[in-house]
KENU-16595 format. One line per 4 residues: for each residue x, y, z of C-alpha. Coordinates in pm, 1 decimal. Example, Ala and Ser with C-alpha at 12.3 -4.5 7.8 and 13.67 -1.06 7.14 Angstrom:
! residues 2
1230.0 -450.0 780.0  1367.0 -106.0 714.0
END
This chain:
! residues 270
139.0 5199.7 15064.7  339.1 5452.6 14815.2  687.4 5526.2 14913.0  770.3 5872.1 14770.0
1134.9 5926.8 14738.9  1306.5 6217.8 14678.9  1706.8 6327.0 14608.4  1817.4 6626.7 14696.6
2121.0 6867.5 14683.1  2105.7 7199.5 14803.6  1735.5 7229.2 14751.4  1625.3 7484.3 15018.7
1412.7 7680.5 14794.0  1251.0 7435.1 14617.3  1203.6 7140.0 14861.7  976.5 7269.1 15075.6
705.3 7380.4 14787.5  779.9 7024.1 14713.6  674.0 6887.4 15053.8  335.2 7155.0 15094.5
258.1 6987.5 14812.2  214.5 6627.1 14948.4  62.8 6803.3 15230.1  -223.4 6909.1 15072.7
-304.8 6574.4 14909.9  -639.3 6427.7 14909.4  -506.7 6084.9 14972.7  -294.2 6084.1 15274.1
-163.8 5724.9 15317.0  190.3 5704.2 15177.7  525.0 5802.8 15316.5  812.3 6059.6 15227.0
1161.4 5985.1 15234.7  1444.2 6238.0 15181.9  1801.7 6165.5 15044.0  1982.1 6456.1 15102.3
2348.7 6432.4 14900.2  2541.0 6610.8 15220.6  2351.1 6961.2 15135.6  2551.8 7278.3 15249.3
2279.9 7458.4 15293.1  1936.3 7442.8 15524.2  1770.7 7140.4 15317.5  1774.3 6949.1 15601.5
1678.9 7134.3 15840.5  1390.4 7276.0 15605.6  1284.9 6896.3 15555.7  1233.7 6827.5 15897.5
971.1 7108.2 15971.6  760.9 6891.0 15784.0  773.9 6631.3 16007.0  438.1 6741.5 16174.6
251.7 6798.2 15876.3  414.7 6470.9 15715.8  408.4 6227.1 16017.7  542.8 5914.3 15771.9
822.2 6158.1 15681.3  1204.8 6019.9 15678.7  1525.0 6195.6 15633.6  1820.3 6025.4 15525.4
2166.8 6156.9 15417.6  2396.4 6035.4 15250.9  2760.0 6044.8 15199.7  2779.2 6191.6 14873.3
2558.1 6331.4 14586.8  2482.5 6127.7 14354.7  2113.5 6051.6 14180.1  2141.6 5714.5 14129.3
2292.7 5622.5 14464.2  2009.7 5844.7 14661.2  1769.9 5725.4 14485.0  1854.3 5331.5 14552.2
1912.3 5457.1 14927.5  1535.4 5561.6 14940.3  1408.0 5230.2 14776.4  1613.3 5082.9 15043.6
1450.3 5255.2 15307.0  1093.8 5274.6 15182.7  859.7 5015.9 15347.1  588.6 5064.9 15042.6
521.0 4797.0 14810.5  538.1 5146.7 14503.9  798.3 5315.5 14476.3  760.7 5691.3 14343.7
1057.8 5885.8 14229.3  996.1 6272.1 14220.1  1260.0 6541.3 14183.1  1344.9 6793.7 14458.4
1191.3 7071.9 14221.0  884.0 6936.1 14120.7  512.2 6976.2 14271.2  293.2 6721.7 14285.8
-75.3 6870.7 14203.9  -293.1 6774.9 14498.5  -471.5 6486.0 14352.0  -194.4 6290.4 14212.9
-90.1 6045.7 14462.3  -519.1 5962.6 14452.9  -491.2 5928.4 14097.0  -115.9 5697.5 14124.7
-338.5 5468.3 14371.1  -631.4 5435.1 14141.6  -404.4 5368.1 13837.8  -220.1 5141.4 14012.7
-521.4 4922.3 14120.1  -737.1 4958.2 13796.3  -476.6 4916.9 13529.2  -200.7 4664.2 13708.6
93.9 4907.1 13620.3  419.0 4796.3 13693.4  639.9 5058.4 13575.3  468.6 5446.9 13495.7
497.3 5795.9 13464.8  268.2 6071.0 13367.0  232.6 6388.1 13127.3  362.5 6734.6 13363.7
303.8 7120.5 13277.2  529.6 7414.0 13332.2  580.2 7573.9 13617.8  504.2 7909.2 13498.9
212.0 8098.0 13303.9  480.8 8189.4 13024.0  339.1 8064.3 12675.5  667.8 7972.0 12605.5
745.2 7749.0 12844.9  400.9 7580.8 12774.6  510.2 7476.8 12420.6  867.6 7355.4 12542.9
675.3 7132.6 12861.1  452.5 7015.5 12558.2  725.9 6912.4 12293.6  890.8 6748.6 12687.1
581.2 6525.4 12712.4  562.4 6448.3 12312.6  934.3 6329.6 12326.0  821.5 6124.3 12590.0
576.3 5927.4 12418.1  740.9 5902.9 12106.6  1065.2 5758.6 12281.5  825.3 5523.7 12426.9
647.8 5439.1 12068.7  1024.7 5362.9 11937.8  1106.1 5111.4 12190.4  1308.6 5391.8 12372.0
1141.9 5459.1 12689.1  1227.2 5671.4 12919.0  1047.8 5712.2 13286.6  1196.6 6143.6 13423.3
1345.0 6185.5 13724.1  1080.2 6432.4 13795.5  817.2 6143.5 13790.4  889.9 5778.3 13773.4
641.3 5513.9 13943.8  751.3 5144.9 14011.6  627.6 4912.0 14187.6  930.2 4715.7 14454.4
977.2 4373.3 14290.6  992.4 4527.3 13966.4  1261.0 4813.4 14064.5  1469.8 4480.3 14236.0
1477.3 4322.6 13902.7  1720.8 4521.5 13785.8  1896.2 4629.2 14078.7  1743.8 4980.4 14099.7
1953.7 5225.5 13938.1  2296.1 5220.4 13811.1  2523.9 5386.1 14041.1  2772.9 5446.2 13788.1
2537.1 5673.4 13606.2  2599.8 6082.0 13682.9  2339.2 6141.5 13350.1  2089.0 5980.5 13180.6
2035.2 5703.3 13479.7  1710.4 5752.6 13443.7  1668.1 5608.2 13051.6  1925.8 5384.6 13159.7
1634.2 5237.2 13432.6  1390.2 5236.1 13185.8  1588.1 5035.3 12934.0  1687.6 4751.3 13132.1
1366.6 4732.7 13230.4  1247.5 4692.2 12895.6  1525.9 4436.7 12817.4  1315.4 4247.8 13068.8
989.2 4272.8 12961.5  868.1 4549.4 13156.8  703.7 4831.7 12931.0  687.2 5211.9 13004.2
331.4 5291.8 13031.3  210.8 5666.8 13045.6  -94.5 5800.8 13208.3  -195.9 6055.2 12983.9
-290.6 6326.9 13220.5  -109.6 6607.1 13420.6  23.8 6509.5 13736.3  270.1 6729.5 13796.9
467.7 7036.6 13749.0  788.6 7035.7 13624.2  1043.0 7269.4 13674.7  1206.8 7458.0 13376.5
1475.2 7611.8 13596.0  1803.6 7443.8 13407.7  1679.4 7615.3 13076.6  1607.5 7952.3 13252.9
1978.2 7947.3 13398.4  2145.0 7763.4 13203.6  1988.9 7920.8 12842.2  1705.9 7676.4 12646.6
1974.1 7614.9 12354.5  2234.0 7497.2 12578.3  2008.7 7253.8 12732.7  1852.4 7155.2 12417.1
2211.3 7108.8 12264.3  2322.3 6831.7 12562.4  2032.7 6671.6 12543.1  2003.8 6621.9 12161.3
2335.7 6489.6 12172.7  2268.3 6254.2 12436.3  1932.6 6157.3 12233.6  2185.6 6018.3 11907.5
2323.9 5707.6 12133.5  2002.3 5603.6 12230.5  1811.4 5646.8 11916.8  2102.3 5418.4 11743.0
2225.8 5208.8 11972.2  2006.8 5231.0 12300.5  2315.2 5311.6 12472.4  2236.3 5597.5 12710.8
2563.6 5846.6 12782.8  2622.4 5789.0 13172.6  2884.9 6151.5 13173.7  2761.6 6471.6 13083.7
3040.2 6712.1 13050.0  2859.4 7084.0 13259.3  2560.5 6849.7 13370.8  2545.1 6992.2 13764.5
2320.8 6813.4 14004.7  2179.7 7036.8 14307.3  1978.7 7345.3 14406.1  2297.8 7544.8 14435.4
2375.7 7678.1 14103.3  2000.6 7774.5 14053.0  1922.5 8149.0 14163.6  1669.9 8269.0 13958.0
1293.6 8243.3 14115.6  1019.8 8026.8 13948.4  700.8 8200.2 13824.7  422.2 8011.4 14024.0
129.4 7795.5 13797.1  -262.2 7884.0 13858.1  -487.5 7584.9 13901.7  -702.1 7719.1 13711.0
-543.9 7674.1 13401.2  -439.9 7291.7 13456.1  -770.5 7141.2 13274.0  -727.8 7418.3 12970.1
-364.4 7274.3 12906.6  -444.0 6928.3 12972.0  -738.6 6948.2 12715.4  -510.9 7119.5 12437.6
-219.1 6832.4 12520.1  -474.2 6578.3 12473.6  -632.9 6704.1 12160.4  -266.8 6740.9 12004.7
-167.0 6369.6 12095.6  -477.0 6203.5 11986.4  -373.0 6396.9 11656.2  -9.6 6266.0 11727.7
-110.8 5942.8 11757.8  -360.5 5887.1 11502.1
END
């Protein structure tokens, strides 16, 4: 079974399109667990609505917010043999987890994530979600990896081999994962198809060059020393300081981006 995990902070608007996501997937066995960082608002309360639609659903809170630490509380809790990490403010499309199992048992992954699309029709957005999942696989090329928060698949014994994530961690913990994974022996692998949307919500509040200004200086430690920064001075977890309402993506147009992605990686890669 696939234990989905999921942090949150003061995710009332975004959690639940979160959660009617995994409802509507087309394979049904896994379970959900929540780790709410002590959310001021009704995240909680919205969670467990869900409990009739998803019966293997689990709500745990913890003392304080932190990432890491929520994220290691869910692995503790989870009785799958996979763990899957997903951010409050993604959406799973409704054939992923079907696509996670089928990965899982045809290629013998240990350790995965997947490409993602934007959670809006905005062309703009398009081009930064596909320069996201470039960056991605290029990291990964240059001995780099790095598995997103708003995806990361793992399977338990794997995830114990390092100890899960590092608690100490309030940014980057999750290239931090990847690379002591990889100091082990355990490579990033990629499935090359869209499995989920990601949510561009940081750039929209926070400005795109802001954004792209932390994280390009957080990219020069690892690209020279594989030494992620664990402190990111204005790096704010939870739902709270979000307030601006995300453009929702037509399924229609999945297969059109996937096909462009794909035709500009095999050109990428070649």
């Amino acid at each position: 079974m696939i234990s989905i995990i999921i942090p949150t902070l003061n995710e009332e608007k975004f959690l639940p399109k979160l959660l009617e996501s995994l409802t509507v997937q087309t394979v049904k066995d896994f379970e959900v667990i929540v780790v709410d960082g002590s959310s001021k608002d009704k995240t909680v309360e919205l969670a467990y609505t869900f409990s009739s639609k998803l019966p293997k659903l689990t709500v745990v809170v913890s003392g304080r917010a932190s990432l890491p630490l929520q994220r290691n509380l869910g692995a503790q809790k989870a009785e799958g043999d996979w763990l899957v990490f997903i951010d409050a403010d993604s959406i799973l499309l409704p054939y992923s987890v079907g696509r996670i199992e089928q990965y899982i048992k045809d290629e013998r992954l240990k350790f995965f994530t997947a490409w993602c699309r934007p959670d809006s029709e905005v062309q703009g957005d398009a081009f930064i979600t596909l320069f996201w999942n470039i960056a991605v696989e290029s990291l990964n090329r240059f001995k780099r990896p790095m598995a997103p928060g708003p995806l990361t698949a793992v399977d338990r014994a794997t995830f114990m081999l390092v100890g899960g994530y590092d608690e100490g961690h309030a940014f980057n913990e999750d290239i931090d994962f990847s690379l002591r994974l990889d100091k082990k022996g355990v490579k990033l692998q990629i499935i090359r198809e869209t499995l989920y949307v990601v949510s561009l919500r940081r750039l929209r509040t926070q400005g795109t060059l802001h954004v792209v200004q932390q994280y390009a200086q957080a990219a020069l430690p690892i690209l020279f020393f594989k030494r992620p920064l664990s402190y990111m001075p204005g790096y704010v977890m939870g739902g709270q300081v979000y307030d601006k309402k995300k453009k929702q993506f037509k399924p229609s147009v999945i297969k059109q981006y996937e096909t462009k992605l794909k035709n500009l990686m095999k050109e990428f890669l070649e």
